[in-house]
C-alpha positions as CSV (number, residue, x, y, z in Angstrom):
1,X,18.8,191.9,163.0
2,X,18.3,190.8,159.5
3,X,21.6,189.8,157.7
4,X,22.7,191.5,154.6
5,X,20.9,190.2,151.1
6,X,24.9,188.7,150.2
7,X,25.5,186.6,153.5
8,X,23.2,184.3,153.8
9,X,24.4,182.2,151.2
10,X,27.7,181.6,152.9
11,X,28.4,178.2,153.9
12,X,26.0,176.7,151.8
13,X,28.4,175.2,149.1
14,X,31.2,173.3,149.0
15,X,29.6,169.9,148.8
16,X,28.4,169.5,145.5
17,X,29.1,166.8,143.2
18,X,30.7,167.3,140.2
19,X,28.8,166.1,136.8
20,X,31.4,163.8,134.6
21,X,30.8,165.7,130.9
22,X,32.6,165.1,127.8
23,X,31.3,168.7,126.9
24,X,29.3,171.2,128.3
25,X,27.6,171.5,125.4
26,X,23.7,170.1,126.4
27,X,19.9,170.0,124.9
28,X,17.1,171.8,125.7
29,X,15.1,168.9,124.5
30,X,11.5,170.2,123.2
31,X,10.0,166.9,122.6
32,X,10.5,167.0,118.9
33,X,8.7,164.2,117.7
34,X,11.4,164.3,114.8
35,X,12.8,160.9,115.2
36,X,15.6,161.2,112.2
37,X,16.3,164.8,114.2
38,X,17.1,163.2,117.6
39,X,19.3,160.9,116.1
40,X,21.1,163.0,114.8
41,X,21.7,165.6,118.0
42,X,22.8,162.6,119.9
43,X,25.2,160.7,117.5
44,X,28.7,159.7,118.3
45,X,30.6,162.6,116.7
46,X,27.4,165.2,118.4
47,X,29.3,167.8,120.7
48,X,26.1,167.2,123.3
49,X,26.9,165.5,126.6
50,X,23.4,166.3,128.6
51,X,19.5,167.1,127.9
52,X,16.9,168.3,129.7
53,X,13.6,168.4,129.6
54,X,11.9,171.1,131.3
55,X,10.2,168.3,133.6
56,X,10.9,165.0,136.0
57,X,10.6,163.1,132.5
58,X,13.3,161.5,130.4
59,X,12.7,161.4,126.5
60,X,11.9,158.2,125.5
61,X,13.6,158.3,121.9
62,X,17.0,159.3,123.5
63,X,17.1,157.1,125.9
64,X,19.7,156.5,128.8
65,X,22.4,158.3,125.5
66,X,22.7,161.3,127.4
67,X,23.0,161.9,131.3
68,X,19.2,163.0,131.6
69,X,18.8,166.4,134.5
70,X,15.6,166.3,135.8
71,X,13.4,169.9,136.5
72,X,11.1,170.6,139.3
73,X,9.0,173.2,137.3
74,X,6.7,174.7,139.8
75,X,4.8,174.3,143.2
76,X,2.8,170.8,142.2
77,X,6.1,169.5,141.1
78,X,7.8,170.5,144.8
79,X,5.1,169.2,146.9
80,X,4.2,166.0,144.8
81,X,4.1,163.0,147.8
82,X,5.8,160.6,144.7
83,X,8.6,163.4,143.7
84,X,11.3,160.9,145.8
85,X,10.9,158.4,144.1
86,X,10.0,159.5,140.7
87,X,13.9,160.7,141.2
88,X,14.6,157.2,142.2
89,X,13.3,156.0,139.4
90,X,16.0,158.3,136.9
91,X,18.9,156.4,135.3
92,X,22.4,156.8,137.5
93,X,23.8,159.3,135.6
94,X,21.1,161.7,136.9
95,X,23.1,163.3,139.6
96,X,21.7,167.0,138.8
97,X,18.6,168.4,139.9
98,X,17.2,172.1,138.3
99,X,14.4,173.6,140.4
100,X,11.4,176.5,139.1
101,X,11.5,177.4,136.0
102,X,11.6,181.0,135.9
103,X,9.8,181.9,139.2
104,X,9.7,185.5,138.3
105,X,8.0,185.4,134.8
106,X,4.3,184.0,133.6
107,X,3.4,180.7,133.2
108,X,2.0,181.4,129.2
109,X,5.9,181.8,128.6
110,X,7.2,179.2,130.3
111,X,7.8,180.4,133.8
112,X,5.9,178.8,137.0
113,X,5.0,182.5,138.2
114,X,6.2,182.2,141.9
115,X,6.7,184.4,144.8
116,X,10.0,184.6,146.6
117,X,8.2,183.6,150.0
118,X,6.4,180.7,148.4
119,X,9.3,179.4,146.3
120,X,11.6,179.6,149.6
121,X,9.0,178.0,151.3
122,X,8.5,174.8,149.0
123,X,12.3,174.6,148.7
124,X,13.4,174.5,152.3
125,X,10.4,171.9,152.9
126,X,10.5,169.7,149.9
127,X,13.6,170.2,147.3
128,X,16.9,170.8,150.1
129,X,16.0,167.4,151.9
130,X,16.7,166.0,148.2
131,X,20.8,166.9,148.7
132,X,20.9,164.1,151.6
133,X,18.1,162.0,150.9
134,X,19.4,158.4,149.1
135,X,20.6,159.7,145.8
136,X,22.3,162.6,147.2
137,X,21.4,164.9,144.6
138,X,22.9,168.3,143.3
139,X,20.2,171.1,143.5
140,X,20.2,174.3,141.8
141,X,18.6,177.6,142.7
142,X,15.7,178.6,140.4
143,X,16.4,179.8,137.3
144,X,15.2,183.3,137.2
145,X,15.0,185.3,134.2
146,X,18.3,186.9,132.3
147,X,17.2,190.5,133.8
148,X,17.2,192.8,136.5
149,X,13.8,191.6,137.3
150,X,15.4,187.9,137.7
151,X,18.4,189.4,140.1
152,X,15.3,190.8,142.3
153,X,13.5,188.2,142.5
154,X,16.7,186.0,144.0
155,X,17.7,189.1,146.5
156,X,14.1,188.4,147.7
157,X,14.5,184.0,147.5
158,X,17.6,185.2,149.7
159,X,16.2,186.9,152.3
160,X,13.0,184.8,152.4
161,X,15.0,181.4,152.7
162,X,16.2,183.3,156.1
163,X,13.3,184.5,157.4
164,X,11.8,180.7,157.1
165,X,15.1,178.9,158.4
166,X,18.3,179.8,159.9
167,X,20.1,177.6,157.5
168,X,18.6,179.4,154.3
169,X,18.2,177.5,150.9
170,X,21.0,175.4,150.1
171,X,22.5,174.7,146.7
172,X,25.0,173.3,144.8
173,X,25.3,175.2,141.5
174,X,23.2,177.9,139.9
175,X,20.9,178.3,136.6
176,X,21.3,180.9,134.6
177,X,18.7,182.2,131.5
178,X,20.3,184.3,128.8
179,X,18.3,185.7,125.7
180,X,20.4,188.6,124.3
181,X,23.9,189.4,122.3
182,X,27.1,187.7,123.1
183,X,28.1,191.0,124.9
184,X,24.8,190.8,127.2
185,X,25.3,186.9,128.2
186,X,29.0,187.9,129.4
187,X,27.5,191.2,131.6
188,X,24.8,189.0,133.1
189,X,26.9,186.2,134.2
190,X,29.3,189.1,135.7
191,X,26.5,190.3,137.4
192,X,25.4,187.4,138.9
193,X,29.2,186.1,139.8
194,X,29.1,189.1,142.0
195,X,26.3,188.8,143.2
196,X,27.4,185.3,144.8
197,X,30.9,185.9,145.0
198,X,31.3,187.0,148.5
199,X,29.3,183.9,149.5
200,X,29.9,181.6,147.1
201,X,33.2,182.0,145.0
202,X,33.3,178.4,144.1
203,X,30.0,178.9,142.3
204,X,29.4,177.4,138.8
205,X,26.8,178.2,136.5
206,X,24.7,176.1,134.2
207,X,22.9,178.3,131.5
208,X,20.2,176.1,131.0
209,X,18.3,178.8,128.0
210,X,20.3,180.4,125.5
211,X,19.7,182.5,122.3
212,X,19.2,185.5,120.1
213,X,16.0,186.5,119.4
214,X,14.1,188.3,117.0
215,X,17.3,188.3,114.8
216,X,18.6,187.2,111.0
217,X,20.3,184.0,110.8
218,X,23.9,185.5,110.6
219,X,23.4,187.5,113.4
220,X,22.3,184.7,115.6
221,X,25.0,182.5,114.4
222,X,27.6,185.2,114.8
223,X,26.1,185.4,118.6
224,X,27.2,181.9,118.7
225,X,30.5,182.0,117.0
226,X,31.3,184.5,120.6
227,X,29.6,182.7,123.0
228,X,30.7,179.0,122.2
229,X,33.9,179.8,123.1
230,X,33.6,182.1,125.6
231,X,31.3,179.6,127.8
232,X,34.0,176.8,126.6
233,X,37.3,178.6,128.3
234,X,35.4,180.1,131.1
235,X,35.6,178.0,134.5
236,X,32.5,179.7,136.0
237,X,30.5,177.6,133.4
238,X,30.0,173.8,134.0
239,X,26.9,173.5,131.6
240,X,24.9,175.5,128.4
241,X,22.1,174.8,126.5
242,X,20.6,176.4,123.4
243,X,17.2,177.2,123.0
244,X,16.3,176.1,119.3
245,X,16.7,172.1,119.4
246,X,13.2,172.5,116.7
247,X,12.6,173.2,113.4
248,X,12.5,176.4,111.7
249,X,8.4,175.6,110.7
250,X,8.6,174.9,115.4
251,X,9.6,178.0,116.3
252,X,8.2,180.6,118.4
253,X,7.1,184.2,117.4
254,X,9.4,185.7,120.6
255,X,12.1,184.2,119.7
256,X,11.7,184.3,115.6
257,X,13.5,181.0,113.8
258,X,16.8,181.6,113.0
259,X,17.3,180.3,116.4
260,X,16.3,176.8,115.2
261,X,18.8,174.5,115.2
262,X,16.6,172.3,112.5
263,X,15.4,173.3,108.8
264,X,11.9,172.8,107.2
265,X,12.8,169.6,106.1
266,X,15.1,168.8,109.3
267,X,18.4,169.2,107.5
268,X,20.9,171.7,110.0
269,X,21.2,174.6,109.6
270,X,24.3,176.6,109.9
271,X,23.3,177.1,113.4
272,X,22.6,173.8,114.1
273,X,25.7,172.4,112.7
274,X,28.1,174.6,114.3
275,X,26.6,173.7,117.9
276,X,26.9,169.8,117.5
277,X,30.3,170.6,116.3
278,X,30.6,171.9,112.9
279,X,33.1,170.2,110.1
280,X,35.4,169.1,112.3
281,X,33.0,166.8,114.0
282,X,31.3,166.0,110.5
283,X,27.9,168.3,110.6
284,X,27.7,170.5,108.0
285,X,24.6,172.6,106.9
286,X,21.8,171.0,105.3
287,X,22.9,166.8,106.6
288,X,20.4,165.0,107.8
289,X,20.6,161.6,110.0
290,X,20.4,160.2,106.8
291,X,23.1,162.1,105.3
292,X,25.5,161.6,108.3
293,X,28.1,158.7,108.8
294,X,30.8,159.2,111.3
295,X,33.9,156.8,110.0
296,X,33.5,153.6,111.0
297,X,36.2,151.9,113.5
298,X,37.6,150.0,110.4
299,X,37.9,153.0,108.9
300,X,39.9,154.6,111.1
301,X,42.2,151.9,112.3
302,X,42.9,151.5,108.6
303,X,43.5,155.3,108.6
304,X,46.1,155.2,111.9
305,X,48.3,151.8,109.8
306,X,48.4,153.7,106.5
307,X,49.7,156.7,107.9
308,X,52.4,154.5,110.3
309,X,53.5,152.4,107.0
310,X,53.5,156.0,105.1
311,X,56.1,157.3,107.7
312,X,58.5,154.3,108.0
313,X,58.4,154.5,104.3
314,X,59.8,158.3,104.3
315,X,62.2,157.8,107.2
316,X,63.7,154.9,105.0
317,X,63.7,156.6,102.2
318,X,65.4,159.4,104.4
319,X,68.2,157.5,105.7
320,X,69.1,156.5,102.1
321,X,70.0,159.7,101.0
322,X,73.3,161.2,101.4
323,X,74.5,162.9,104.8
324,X,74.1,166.3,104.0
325,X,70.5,166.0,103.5
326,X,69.4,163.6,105.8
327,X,69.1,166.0,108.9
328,X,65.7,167.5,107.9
329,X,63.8,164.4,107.4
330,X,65.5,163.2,110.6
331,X,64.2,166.3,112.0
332,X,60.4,165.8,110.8
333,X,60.5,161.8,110.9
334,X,61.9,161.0,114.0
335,X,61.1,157.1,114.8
């Protein structure tokens, strides 16, 4: 008797490995070829802690700065005799592994174009040995589209993963796609929290595309402004990434510019500064890595003294006046 399209994910979490992230805050990495643009998405004061790539490859101008998440995009990637070690090969802090990008939509958008059955097939043969092979490594499920297409398409994975192998697909955490409002991202992710509740309540979600398309710049930074802080607080969420680590002149026609995280001339936009951190960080709109200079250590040790010497000073100054008054400066000054 077939099980229901809910159950046969039970069991199959519990051992995944947490990723150690200052921020969930990641990059969709493009391959820009914007060197002064890098630089400045992965500086110290930058609010990202991850990148991807859409591929097995690490970017060369970032480096080993970032933890790098390797992608099994499609079929060829799966069943590629060298996939083991190509993983190998990854820095340590690889620990994460995303698999098929968007199975359910065409490849001339992005997506590998994969049926359930074939997807469950490839995954159960070559991507589930990955969790016990050497590196030990924490899989995803694909990352379907943000639609009820997507949500079909992984009823189906389900029930195909069971029909190959009693065990089903395992995995340790689950992609998530989202282009829409603020209002949309927070449905979807309640949609697919249910959908692997009852199986899986210790579930966490990386949303691994993000954005607003097709709309004005204030819109898509008001988008934003919601989500941030929503994906920030909520414990379902280990991981996001924007889509719109480009230049406004890079874009996409789906997805229209104001995405873009970049200007013209590569200066950030309003967008772009708000997601690596905004003023409080030091990104403002319009800096460039030329433009930007954290405070040096100096700096800020010279900063921490002047500010100790500037309290003394008042609580001395404090204990010289007369006892009637001295109580609130006690109060705020307290050694």
């Amino acid at each position: 008797m077939r099980q229901s399209t809910l159950y046969p994910f039970l069991c199959l979490w519990g051992l995944a490995e947490s990723i150690d992230l200052s921020s969930k805050r990641g990059l969709a990495y493009h391959g820009d070829d914007h060197k002064s643009d890098n630089e400045l998405l992965v500086s110290n004061n930058s609010e990202i802690a991850w990148y991807y790539t859409w591929s097995l490859w690490p970017n060369g101008q970032i480096g080993s700065s970032l933890p790098f998440v390797p992608l099994i995009h499609g079929l060829d990637d799966a069943s590629d005799s060298e996939l083991e070690s190509r993983l190998n090969g990854l820095p340590e802090s690889s620990t994460h592994l995303l698999t098929f990008n968007e199975p359910d939509g065409e490849t001339d958008t992005g997506g590998s174009a994969i049926s359930a059955k074939d997807a469950a097939r490839a995954y159960i043969e070559h991507i589930a040995p990955l969790r016990k092979a050497k590196r030990k490594w924490s899989i995803s499920h694909p990352s379907v589209t943000g639609s009820p297409r997507g949500l079909e398409w992984l009823r189906d994975f389900n029930e195909s993963c069971y029909d190959i192998d009693d065990d089903g697909c395992p995995t340790d955490f689950v992609a998530v796609h989202w282009y829409g409002d603020a209002g949309g991202l927070k449905n979807w992710l309640g949609s697919l929290r249910e959908f692997y509740n009852e199986t899986a309540p210790d579930a966490r979600f990386w949303i691994t595309e993000m954005a607003l398309p097709q709309e004005d710049d204030d819109a898509t930074l008001a988008m934003m402004n919601e989500s941030l802080p929503y994906l920030d607080d909520n414990d379902d969420v280990q991981a996001y990434a924007w889509f719109g680590a480009f230049r406004k002149d890079d874009a996409n026609e789906w997805t229209g510019d104001s995405v873009s995280l970049f200007d013209d001339d590569g200066g950030l936009t309003k967008l772009g500064a708000e997601y690596l951190g905004g003023k409080e960080k030091g990104f403002e709109e319009g800096m460039s890595a030329g433009s930007f200079q954290a405070p040096s250590l100096g700096i800020m040790l010279a900063m921490i003294l002047m500010s100790l010497v500037y309290s003394d000073t008042i609580y001395e100054i404090a204990l010289s006046i007369e006892k009637p008054h001295r109580s609130p400066f006690r109060v705020n000054f307290t050694p």
